[in-house]
Structure formats: structure tokens, C-alpha cells
N, C-alpha and C positions, 0 to 999 in steps of 0.2 A: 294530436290536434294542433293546430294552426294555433301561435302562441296569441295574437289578438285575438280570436275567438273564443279561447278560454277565459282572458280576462274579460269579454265581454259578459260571458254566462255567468262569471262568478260573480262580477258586479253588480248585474242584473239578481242574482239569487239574493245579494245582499240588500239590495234597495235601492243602488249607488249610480246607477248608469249614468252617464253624463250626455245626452242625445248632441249636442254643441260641440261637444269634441271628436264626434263621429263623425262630424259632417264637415270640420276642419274650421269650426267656430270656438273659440275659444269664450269660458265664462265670462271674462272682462271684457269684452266685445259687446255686450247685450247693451242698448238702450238706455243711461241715467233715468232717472224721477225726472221727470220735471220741475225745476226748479221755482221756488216760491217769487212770486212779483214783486222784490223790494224797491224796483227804482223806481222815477217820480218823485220822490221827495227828498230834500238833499242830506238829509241824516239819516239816510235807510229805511228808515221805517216808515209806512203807511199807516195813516188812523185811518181810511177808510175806502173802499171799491178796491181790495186785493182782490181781487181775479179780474181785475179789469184791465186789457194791454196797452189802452191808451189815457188814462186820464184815472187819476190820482188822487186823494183826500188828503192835505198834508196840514198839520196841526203845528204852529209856533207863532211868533212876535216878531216886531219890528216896529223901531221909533223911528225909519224914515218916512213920513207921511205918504197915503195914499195907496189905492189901488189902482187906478183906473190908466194911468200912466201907464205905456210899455216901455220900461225900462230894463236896462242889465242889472246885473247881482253889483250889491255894494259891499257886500260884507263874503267873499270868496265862496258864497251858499255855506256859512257857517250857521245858517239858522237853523231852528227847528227843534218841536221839542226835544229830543234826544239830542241836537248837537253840538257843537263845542262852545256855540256864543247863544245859547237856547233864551237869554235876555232877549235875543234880537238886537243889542246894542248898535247903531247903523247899517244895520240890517234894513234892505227892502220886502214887500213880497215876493220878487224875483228870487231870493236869496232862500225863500221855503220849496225850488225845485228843484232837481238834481239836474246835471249837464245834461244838455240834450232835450230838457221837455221848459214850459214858460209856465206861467199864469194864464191860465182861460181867457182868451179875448173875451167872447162875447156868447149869447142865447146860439149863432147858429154856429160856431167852431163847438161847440156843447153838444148840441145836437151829430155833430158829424164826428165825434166820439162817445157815440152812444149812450149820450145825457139823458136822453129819455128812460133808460133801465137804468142806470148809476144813481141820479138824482133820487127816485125812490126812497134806494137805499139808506142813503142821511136823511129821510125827513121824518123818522122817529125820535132823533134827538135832539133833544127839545132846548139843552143849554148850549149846542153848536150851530155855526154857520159856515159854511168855505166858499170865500168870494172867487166872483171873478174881474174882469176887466169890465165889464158890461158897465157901460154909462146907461143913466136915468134922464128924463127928459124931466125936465120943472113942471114943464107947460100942461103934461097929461097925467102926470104922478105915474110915468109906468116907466119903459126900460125905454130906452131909445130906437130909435132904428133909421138904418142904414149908417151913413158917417153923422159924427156931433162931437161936438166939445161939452155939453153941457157935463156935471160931474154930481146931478142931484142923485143922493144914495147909491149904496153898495149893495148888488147883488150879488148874489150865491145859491149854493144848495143847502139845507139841510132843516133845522125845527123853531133854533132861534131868529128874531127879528118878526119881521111882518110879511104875511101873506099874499104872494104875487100870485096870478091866474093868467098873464097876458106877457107873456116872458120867456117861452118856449119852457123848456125841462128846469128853466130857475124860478124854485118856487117861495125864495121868501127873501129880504133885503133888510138891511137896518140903515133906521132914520134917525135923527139928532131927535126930530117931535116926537118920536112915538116910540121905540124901543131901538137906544144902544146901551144895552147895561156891561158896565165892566165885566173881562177887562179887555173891551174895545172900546175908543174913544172915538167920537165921531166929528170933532172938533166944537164949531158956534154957532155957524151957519147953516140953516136947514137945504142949502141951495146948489151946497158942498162936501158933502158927507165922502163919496168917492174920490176927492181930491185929499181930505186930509187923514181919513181914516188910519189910524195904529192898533197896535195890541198891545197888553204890556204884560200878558202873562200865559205864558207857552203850554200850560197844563192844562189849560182850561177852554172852553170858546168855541174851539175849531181853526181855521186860520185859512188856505185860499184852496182851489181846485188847479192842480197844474197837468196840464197837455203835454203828449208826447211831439215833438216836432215833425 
């Protein structure tokens, strides 16, 4: 008998066959796992929307004031809870996303990474928030629209702050009057919350929503 043919039956009699090698496909040829979604946040880890490919829940601090600013990384994206300056010490929020992705502009860059089904997901927890860039209009107490400098309150996703219905997929915000409890500070002025807004403690809170670019 045909020496591959026997080893085929014997293989086969024993349980072994290897159909891959028959066909001139080798085992380590086959297809990886799919790999888990760590980027988006610049210490690897996501607190929250892992299965999500564009937009990110990234949890840590920063003493340079402010959200609503779009700024570059001040602190080489060493923030973040897990990462090496997890203080935030001159860290921005820019500096909670990994290369390649920002902090959330605004309700409709949110919406155009699938804010509507991600947002959901954080608004069970109730002692977090993940801002974004979104300016607040004074004059109507809601989110702004279209271009504006105003800087009234920081919104975001998630359970802590207060209850937004007119903001696309961002459904809640923290104001100086009514709920910014440690450890976010929201500065003095109720007119400014998104201009000076910090964090001062990376475990806890939440911390911003970052976009892939």
C-alpha cells in the first residue's frame, strides 16, 4: 500500500487525522482569536465599551484644567488609571487617550461612533461620568449647538452628574450648582464648569470618552 495512505488509515483509526495537512494547510496557518480591544485609552486598559472599535471609556485625572478645549497630550499620555503618572500630575484629558484616538468633540462626533448604543451602557453607574468636549450654552442650560465658546458644564456619558434629555446620546453633565462631588472639581463659577473642570483621583469617577481618529 501507498506509504501516505497507510498513514492516513492509521491516523484516522486513531483519531489523529489532520484534514489541514492534507490539503497543504499547515495547523499554524489557521486564523488567530481575535484580539481583545485594548486601545483608546492610553494605559491599555478600558473601564468601559470594550467591544466597541471606535470610542472608548477611559478612567483617570488630570490637574490641567478643563475639558472642552481641544488640546494635545501634556503629560506624553502618561495618564490613566493604570498608568505610570495615574496622579495625572500635568496631565490634560488628552493625555487619558492612546495615540491615534482624542477626547469626544461633541453630541454629534458621539453619535457618528455609535453613541447611541455605547452611552447606554455607562448609564448604570451611578458614581461615574466620561466627558466629552461638548460645550453647554448658559443661555438655555442645555449642550450647545453648532460652533460657541461658551464653557457652561461638562458633559458626558454615564450615571453620575445631572440628567440631560436634549444632547444627543450624552445623557448627563456635572455643574458647580447642583452635582460635582469629588473627586471632580468643577472650579467657582457656574458659567465655567467645562473650562476648569479636574480630577484628582484616577480610581474613582470615570474620567472622559476618547474617539478613534
Amino acid at each position: 500500500m501507498h506509504r501516505l495512505a497507510l498513514c492516513v488509515l492509521v491516523c484516522a483509526a486513531a483519531g489523529c487525522l489532520d484534514w489541514g495537512s492534507l490539503y497543504g494547510q499547515a495547523a499554524s496557518d489557521a486564523a488567530p482569536d481575535t484580539p481583545a480591544l485594548i486601545d483608546g485609552c492610553s494605559d491599555g486598559t478600558r473601564e468601559g465599551l470594550a467591544s466597541f472599535p471606535t470610542i472608548a471609556a477611559c478612567a483617570g485625572a488630570w490637574t490641567v484644567a478643563g475639558v472642552v478645549a481641544d488640546i494635545a497630550p501634556a503629560c506624553a499620555r502618561a495618564a490613566g488609571n493604570t498608568g505610570t503618572n495615574a496622579a495625572g500630575t500635568g496631565c490634560n484629558t488628552a493625555d487619558l487617550c492612546s495615540d491615534g484616538w482624542h477626547v469626544c468633540r461633541s453630541r454629534d462626533e458621539i453619535a457618528s461612533h455609535d453613541g447611541a448604543t455605547a452611552c447606554p451602557q455607562l448609564a448604570s453607574r451611578s458614581t461615574e461620568i466620561y466627558l466629552t468636549r461638548q460645550r453647554g450654552d448658559r443661555t438655555t442650560m442645555q449642550c450647545a449647538v453648532g460652533t460657541s465658546a461658551m464653557t457652561d458644564d461638562a458633559y458626558g456619558c454615564g450615571g453620575l452628574g445631572i440628567a440631560v434629555t436634549t444632547c444627543g446620546a450624552l445623557d448627563n453633565k456635572l455643574a458647580l450648582a447642583n452635582n460635582c462631588p469629588d473627586p471632580w472639581h468643577c472650579g467657582t463659577n457656574e458659567t465655567e464648569e467645562g473650562a476648569v473642570v479636574t480630577k484628582s483621583n484616577a480610581a474613582t469617577g470615570g474620567g472622559v470618552l476618547c474617539c478613534k481618529n
